[in-house]
N, C-alpha and C positions, 0 to 999 in steps of 0.2 A: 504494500500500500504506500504510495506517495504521501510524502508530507503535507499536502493538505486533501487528500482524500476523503480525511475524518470529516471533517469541515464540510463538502459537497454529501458526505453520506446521511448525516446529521439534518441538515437543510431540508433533504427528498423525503428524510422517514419522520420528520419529528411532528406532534399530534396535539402539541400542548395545546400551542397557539395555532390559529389559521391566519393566518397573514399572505396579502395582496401580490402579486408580483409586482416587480418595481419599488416596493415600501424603502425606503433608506436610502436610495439612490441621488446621488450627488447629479444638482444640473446646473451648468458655466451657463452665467450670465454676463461673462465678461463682454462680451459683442453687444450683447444688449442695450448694456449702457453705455456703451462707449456712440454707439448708434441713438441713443435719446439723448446722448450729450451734444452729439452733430446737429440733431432737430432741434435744440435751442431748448433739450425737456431734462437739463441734466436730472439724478435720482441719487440717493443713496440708501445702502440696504438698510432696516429697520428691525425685518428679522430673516426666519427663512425663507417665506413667503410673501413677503410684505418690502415694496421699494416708496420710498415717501420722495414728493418732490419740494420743490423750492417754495412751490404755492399754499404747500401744504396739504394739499392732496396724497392719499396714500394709492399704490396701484399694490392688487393682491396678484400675487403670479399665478397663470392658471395649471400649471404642468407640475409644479413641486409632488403635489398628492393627486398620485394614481387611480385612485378611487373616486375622484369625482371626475366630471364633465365641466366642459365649459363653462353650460349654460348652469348647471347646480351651481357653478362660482359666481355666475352673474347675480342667479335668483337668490343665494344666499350674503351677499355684498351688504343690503340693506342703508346703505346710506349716500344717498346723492348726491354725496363731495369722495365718494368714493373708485375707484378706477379697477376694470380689471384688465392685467398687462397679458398677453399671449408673447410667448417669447418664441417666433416661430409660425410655422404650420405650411399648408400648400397656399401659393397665391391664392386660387379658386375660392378654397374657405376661407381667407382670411376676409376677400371682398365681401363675402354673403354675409360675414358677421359684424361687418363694421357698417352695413348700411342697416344691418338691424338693431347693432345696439350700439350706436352714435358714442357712448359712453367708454366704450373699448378701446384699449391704448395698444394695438400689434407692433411689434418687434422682430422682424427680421436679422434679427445681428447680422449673419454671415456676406448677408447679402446688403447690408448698409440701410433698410428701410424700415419707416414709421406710418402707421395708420394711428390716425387721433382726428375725435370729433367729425367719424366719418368717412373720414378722406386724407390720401394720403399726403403726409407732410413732408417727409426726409427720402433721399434715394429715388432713384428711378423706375419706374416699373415695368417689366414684362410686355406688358401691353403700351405703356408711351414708348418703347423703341419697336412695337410694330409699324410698320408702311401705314400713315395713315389713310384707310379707306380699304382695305386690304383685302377686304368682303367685295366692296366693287369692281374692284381691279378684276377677282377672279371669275365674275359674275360678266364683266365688259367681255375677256379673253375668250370664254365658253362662246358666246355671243358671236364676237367677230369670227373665229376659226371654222365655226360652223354656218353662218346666213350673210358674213359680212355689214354692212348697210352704213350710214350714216349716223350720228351722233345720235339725234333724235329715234333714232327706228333702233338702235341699241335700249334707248333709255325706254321705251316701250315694251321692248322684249322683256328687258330684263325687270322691267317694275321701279328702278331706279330712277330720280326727279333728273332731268338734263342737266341741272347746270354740276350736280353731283357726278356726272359719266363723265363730265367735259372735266372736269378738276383731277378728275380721279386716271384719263385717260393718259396723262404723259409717263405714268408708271409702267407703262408697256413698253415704252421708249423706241429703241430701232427692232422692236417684235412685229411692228406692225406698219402700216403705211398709207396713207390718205391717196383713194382714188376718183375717178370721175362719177363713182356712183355709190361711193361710201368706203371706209376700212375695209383692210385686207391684213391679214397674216401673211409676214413678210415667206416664214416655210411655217405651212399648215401642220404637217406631222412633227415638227417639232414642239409649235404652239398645243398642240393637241395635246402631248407628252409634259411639257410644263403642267398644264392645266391642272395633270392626270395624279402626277409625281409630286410638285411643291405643295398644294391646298392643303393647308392644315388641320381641315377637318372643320364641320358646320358647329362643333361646340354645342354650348343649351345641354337638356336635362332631358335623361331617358327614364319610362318608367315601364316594365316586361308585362304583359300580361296573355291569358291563354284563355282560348275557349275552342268545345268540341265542334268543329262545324272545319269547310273545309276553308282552305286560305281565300281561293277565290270570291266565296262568300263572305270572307269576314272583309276582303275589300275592296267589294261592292258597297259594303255599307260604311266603311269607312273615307270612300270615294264621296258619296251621298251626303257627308258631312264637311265636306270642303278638305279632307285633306291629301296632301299627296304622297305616292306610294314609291318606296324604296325599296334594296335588296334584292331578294333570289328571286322573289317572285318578279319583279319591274326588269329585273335580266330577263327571264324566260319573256315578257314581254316583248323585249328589244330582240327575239331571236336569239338570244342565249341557249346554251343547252346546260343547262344545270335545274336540280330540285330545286321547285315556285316552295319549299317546305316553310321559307320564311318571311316574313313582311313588316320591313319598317316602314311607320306613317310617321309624317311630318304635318306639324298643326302648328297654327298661331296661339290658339288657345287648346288646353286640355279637354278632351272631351271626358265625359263621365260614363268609363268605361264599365264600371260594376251597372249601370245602369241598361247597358245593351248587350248585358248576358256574359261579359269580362270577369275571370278571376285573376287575383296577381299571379305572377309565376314569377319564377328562377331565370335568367338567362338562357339558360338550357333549354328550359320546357317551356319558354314562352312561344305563342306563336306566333304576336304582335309586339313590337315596341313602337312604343309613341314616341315622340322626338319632339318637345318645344324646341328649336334651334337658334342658335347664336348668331347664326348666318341665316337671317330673314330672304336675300337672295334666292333662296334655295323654293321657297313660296313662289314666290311674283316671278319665279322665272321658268319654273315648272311646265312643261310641253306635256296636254293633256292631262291623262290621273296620274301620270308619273314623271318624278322627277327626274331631270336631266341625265343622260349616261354617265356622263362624268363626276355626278354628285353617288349613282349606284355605284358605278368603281369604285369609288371611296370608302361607301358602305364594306364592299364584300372585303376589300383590302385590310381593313380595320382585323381583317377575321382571314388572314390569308394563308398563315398558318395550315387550314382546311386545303387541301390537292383542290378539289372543285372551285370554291372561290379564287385560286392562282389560274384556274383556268378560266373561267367566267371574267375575272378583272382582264383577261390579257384577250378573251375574246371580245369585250366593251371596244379595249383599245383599236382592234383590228376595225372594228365596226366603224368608231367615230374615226378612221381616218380614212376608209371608205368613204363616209358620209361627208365630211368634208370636202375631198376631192371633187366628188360627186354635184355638191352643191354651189363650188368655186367654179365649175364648167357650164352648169345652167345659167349662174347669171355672168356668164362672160360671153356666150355665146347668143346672138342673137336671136335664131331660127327657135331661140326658147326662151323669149322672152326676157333678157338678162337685164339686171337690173331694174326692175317696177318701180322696186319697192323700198332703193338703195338711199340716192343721195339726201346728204339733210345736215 
């Protein structure tokens, strides 16, 4: 037996006490403050879980004790000159917690940033060094590569307000190129492949649900409700050859799905997800009850892992550069009409 062996055998068998995992564990707050000293909120410790500031405000730190949750530390706080400090967490949560409880002082140490009174105050974020408009941008490229047209006949397609396409549109930069009957992708299969490869996904909030009926049917009625359809099933649509076994819908609002005969499920055994999305784009740009090819590639890629989805994403791809071509030679050629519908 190793010299501390006894000590780990002791820990796994002992019966006295039940105690937490995590209990006793030491956590550096050194980033912390040195990061609220940057934001102008210098603190000093008070106790183990308690930082007081200059104002006199005390901030309780949320992570010391394992045992509790966030929100137990918020609802247990009790007094309105009181702070509670998250030292940490995923960007994601820290935004949903600071627009809900304005009161909440986040701390990123590692990464230099402060959330207080809502909004962030110190360091940069995630999101201000994205491209701003970045949703447009991708929503303009799907756009041009596939119908081409004009400024206006983009902002149409896509759902997007013009002078929004026109600001958003120099991010494409030598991708693309102004002709006598509207934007062109300078190489179509390339722009197709950007589109397919960079998008970093429509974001928002997924919630699984199942019911015994078959896919087709659940959207149909999910179609009937304004939303639009993703996935295996909206491949088999596009001539995919893969199992329709799955269906994401995309909504601006949640529909109430235990109302129209939904149970939750698991990931696994759902046979719908619903999608509020981050990328509204993905709505107002939607061609019939299913969203664009390039927004399903996304979907199945997410999940690519699966042999069938590596094949269904790479037959999307084959398709939209078909289609592309296809539709760059309609309107360039006359004897079919090119151009109608382009410049603006």
């Amino acid at each position: 037996m190793s010299d501390r062996q006894w000590v780990q055998n002791i820990r796994h068998e002992q019966t006295i006490l039940s105690l937490p995992f995590g209990l006793g564990y030491t956590i550096d707050i050194t980033h912390t403050l040195t990061a609220l000293a940057a934001a102008g909120m210098p603190a000093r410790v008070e106790a183990f879980d308690r930082l007081r500031f200059e104002d006199g405000r005390t901030a309780f730190l949320a992570t010391p004790n394992p045992t509790t949750t966030v929100i137990d530390d918020v609802s247990d706080a009790g007094h309105s000159d009181e702070l509670i400090l998250l030292p940490g967490g995923s960007e994601g949560g820290v935004l949903s917690l600071i627009r809900r409880y304005p009161d909440l002082i986040v701390v990123d140490g590692k990464r230099g940033r402060v959330w207080a009174d809502g909004q962030q105050i110190q360091g940069t974020s995630i999101q201000r060094e994205a491209t701003p408009g970045w949703r447009t941008v991708f929503a303009i490229a799907r756009s041009i590569v596939m119908h081409g047209g004009g400024t206006h006949a983009i902002a149409d397609r896509t759902g997007v307000p013009f002078d929004v396409v026109r600001t958003a549109m120099p991010a494409l930069g030598a991708h693309v190129f102004h002709t006598p009957i509207g934007w062109e992708a300078r190489d179509r299969p390339a722009l197709v492949d950007w589109a397919l490869a960079a998008y970093p996904g429509y974001g928002g909030i997924r919630t699984c649900w199942r019911r015994d009926t078959t896919i087709d049917e659940q959207a149909d009625q999910l179609i009937a409700l304004g939303g639009v359809m993703s996935d295996r099933w909206a491949a088999q649509q596009s001539g995919v050859l893969v199992s329709p076994n799955r269906l994401t819908a995309f909504f601006a609002q949640h529909p109430d799905m235990p109302a129209l005969g939904y149970e939750p499920a698991t990931v696994d055994e759902a046979t719908v997800s619903v999608v509020i999305p981050q990328d509204t784009t993905i709505l107002t740009g939607a061609e019939g009850c299913c969203t664009d090819d390039f927004i399903t590639a996304h979907v199945l890629y997410e999940d690519s892992w699966v042999a069938a989805n590596t094949d269904a994403v790479n037959g999307l791809r084959q398709l939209l550069h078909f289609r592309s071509d296809l539709a760059h030679d309609l309107r360039w050629h006359p004897e079919n009409g090119s151009g109608a519908d382009g410049a603006g």
